[in-house]
N, C-alpha and C positions, 0 to 999 in steps of 0.2 A: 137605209136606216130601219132597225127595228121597228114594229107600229105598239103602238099602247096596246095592252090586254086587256086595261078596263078603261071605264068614262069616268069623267067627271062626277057624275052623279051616285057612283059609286062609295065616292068618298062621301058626297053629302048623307049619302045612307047612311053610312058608317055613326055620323055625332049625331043622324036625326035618333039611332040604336041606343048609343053611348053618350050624353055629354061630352066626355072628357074621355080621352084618349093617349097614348103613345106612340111613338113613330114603329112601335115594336106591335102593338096591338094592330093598328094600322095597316102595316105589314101584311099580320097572317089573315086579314079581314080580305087584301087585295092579293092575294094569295103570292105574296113575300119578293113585290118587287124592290132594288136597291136605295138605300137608304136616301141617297141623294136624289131620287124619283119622288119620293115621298115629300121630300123636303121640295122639292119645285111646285106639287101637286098642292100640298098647304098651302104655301106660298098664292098659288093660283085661285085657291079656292077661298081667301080672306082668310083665312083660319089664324087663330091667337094663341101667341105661348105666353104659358105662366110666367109671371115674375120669380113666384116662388121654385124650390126643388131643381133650382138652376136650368128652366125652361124646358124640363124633362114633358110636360101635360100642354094639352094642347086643346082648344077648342072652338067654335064658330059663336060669332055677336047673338046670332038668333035663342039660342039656348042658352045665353047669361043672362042671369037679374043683375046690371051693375047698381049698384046704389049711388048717393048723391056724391059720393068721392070717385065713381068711376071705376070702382072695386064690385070684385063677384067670388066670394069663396062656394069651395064645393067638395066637400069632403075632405076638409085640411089644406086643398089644394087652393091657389089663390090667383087671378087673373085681376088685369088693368085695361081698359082703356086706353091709358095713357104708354102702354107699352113695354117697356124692363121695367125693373125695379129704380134705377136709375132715374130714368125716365121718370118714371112715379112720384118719385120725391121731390124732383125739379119742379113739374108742375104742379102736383101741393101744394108745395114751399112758394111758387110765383104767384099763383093764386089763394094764399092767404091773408084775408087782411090784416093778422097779427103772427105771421111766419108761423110757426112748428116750432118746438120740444123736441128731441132723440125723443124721451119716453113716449111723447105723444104716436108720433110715429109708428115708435113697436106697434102700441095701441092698436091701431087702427092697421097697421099693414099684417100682425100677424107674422113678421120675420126679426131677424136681427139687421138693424139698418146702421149699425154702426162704422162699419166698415164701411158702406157705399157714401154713410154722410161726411167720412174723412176724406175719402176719394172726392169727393164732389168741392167739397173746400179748398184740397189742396192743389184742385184747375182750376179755382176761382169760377163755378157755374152757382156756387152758395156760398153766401157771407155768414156770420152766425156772430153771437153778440152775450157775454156771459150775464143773464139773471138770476142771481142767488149761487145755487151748486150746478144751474146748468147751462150752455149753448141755447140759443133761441136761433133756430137757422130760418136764416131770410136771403130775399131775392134780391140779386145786386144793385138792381135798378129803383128798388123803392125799400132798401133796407130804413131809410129813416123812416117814412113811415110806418112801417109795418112796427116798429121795434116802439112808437110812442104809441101807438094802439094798446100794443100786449100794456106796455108797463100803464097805463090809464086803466084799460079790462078789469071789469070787477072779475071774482073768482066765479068760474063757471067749468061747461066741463074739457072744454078746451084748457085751463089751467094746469101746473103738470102736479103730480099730487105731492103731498108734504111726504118727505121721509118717514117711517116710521120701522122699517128696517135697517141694522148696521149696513148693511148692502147698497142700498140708496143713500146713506147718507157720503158714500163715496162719490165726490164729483165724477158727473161723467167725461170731463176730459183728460181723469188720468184712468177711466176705462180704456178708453181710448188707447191712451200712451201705450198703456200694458198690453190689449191685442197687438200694436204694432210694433212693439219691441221684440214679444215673443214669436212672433212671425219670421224675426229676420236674424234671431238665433238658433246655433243649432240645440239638437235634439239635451243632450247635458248644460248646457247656458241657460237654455229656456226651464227646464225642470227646478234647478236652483237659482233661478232668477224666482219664480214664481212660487216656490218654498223658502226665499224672505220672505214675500210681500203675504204669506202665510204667516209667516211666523209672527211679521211688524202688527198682525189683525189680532193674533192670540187666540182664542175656544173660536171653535168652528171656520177659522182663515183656510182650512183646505177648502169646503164646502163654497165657503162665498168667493176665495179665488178663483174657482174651477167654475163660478155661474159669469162672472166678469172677464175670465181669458176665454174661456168655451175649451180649456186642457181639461183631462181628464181627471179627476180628484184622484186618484189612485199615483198618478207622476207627479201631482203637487204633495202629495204627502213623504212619497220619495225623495223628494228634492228637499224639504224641509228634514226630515230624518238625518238623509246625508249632511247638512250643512250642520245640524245638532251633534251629530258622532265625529264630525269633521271629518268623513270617509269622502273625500274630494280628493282626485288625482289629476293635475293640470293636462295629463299626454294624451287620458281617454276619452272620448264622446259617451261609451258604455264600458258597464265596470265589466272586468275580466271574464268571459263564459258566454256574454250577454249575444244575442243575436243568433243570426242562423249558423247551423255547425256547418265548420268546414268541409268542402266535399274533399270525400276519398278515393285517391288515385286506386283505378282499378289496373292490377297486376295485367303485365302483357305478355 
């Protein structure tokens, strides 16, 4: 078998240099061994990936300030304690004495947690319970009380805040609906799916549909266009031209 080129200690150099690192940074610091080396080395070495940036940053406990939630940002970049993102929410959410908000959440986590708190409901690891326009997500085991805590709470800053843009005064579970609709249609369904719910909004529904699906304003405005011109053809995904040119047979 091969032997190691470097130690142990080498990588501790590396975060004692760097906070926050890459498995690509990493790399050229251990002078570029295989990725899967590096990944056993972290591993070996306690080392923690972000929740955020889809666990691309990576760091050691010594060199985080977590705060009272277990959380440590650091240049945009965001680390847990408690482990994924997933993760993260679970145990907030169990350890709440009056559960979590989705907005709260963002709050404090700094991502979009929408999508992991639809996933996490629909395994039944979080119950959630509608107050006013929103979900209050709680722990399976002590949803009753968490849920008569909140509705008792006087208004503090755990509260989630009063609407006062059209954007929020969208309930959050047909944000929801809408990411996961547009998710599992294709590329022409989704466009004109989400240039109705444009159009149903009226002055500015491209802007606030594209902050609610995370599509680009630029295909919700398309999509509402075409449905306004009635320039909709059932057969194509993309209108006639669209896409990469065909390649051309080269003469033999």
């Amino acid at each position: 078998m091969r032997p190691e080129t470097y130690r142990r200690s080498q990588l501790v150099e590396c975060f004692a240099r760097d906070k926050v690192l890459t498995v690509e940074s990493i790399g050229r610091w251990l002078g570029n061994p295989s990725k899967r080396t590096i990944l056993r080395k972290l591993k070996a070495t306690a080392c923690r990936a972000s929740y955020s940036h889809a666990g691309k940053y990576y760091t050691r406990d010594e060199h985080a300030d977590f705060n009272e939630y277990g959380l440590w940002s650091f240049r945009g970049i965001h680390f847990s304690r408690h482990g994924t993102l997933i993760d993260t929410i679970v145990y907030l959410v169990c350890h709440a004495p009056a559960g979590w908000f989705a907005s709260e959440l963002r709050s404090l986590l700094h991502v979009r947690v929408h999508n992991a708190l639809a996933d996490l409901y629909g395994s039944h690891r979080l119950v959630r319970e509608q107050i006013g326009s929103e979900y209050l997500y709680l722990c399976p085991t002590t949803k009753a009380e968490q849920a008569d805590r909140r509705r008792q709470s006087i208004p503090s800053r755990l509260s989630p805040p009063r609407a006062t843009d059209p954007i929020e005064a969208i309930a959050t579970p047909l944000a929801e609906n809408m990411r996961f609709l547009a998710s599992v249609l294709n590329e022409k369904h989704r466009r004109l799916y989400l240039g109705l719910e444009s159009l149903r909004l009226g002055h500015g529904g491209d802007r606030r549909i594209a902050q609610l699906s995370g599509v680009d304003v630029k295909t919700i405005a398309r999509g509402r266009r075409e449905l306004e011109a009635r320039d909709v053809t059932p057969e194509r995904i993309r209108r006639a031209g669209a896409g990469r040119p065909a390649l051309k047979k080269t003469p033999t």
